[in-house]
C-alpha angles and dihedrals in degrees: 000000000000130000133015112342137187121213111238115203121188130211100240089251091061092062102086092067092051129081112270091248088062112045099085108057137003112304113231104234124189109247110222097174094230105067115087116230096246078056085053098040094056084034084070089043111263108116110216100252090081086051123118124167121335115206127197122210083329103323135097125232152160132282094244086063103126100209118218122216127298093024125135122220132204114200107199119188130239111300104229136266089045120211114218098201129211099028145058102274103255141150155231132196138203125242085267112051091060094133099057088050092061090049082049099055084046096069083043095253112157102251130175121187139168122238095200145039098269094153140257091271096057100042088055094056093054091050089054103047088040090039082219113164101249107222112189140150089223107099090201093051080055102045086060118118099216095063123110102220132322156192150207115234097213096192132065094204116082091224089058097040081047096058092039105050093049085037091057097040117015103221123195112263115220106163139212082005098112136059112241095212102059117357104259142133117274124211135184112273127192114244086248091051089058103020086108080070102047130092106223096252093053079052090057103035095044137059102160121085152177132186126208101228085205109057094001087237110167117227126189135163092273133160093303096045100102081054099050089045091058097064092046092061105047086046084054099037093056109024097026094095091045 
């Protein structure tokens, strides 16, 4: 490499998102004296979102630091649980991640998600009107400017995105609030108020019932509901107390 350079470290967890070349060791970059160090650091593939701190030769600073030549650069990930300043901790979801949404809405946790492709443009701009924290899987959608506030979902498996989105940002848990269709409250409803919805055995067999005031969706303990209570209580037992 010719001319000036600066030395580029990543944390380990960082290194999934670098070149394979790249992920053991600091990473010589050409140092143009013009490119801020948040430009150099997506440049090498981590979008900022999984950025935590970047020091410089032992100090931290911002992204907009513009490094000189010969510095050497950490580059730490987020500290967890991670606060997310200035808005009601809420979030929105691509057009793939539609099942931990749902596990999500479960634990009553405000989630948005888009059913469709309607575009990173789009999608940024929600997050940014709604100021709803954007979680994908799609490292451009993540890199855009407009976004809130966002962040990458490592895993491809529910029970893993689960885990590390209320490990990452300890939500408050408030299950069996919220409906999983659409988002919204839920509320008790009497067994007349829902019984359009009902299937003559599940009249028989249930007495208990809530209504979603958004959608009016009726929700019961029906056959899945030992499934769906698992999942509650291993969300409680080991992010609860977060």
């Amino acid at each position: 490499m010719n001319g000036p350079e600066i030395h580029v470290e990543f944390a380990p967890e960082l290194g999934m998102f670098v070149p394979h070349r790249r992920r053991t060791g600091a990473t010589a970059v050409a140092a143009d004296g013009v490119s801020t160090l948040g430009h150099v650091v997506e440049s090498l593939g981590v979008p900022l979102t999984e950025v935590g701190a970047l020091v410089v030769d032992g100090r931290e600073v911002p992204v907009s630091h513009i490094p000189a030549a010969g510095e050497s650069v950490e580059v730490r990930t987020v500290e967890r649980p991670q606060r997310v300043p200035g808005a009601p901790l809420r979030f929105l979801l691509d057009v793939h991640l539609g099942t931990l949404a749902r596990r999500l809405r479960l634990l009553g946790v405000d989630t948005a998600y888009e059913s469709t492709d309607i575009g990173d443009p789009a999608l940024a701009a929600r997050s940014a009107a709604e100021r709803r924290v954007m979680l994908s899987r799609d490292r451009g959608l993540l890199r855009r400017r407009e976004l809130w506030a966002g962040a990458f979902v490592y895993s491809t498996r529910p029970d893993e995105q689960l885990r590390d989105v209320l490990g990452r940002f300890a939500p408050e848990l408030k299950p069996w609030t919220r409906c999983t269709a659409c988002n919204g409250l839920l509320k008790e409803a009497s067994k007349e108020e829902v019984v359009d919805q009902l299937e003559g055995g599940t009249q028989r067999s249930y007495d208990v019932f809530a209504r979603c005031e958004e959608c009016g969706r009726a929700y019961w303990r029906g056959a899945h509901h030992e499934q769906l209570e698992a999942i509650v209580v291993r969300a409680l037992g080991e992010f609860g107390g977060l």
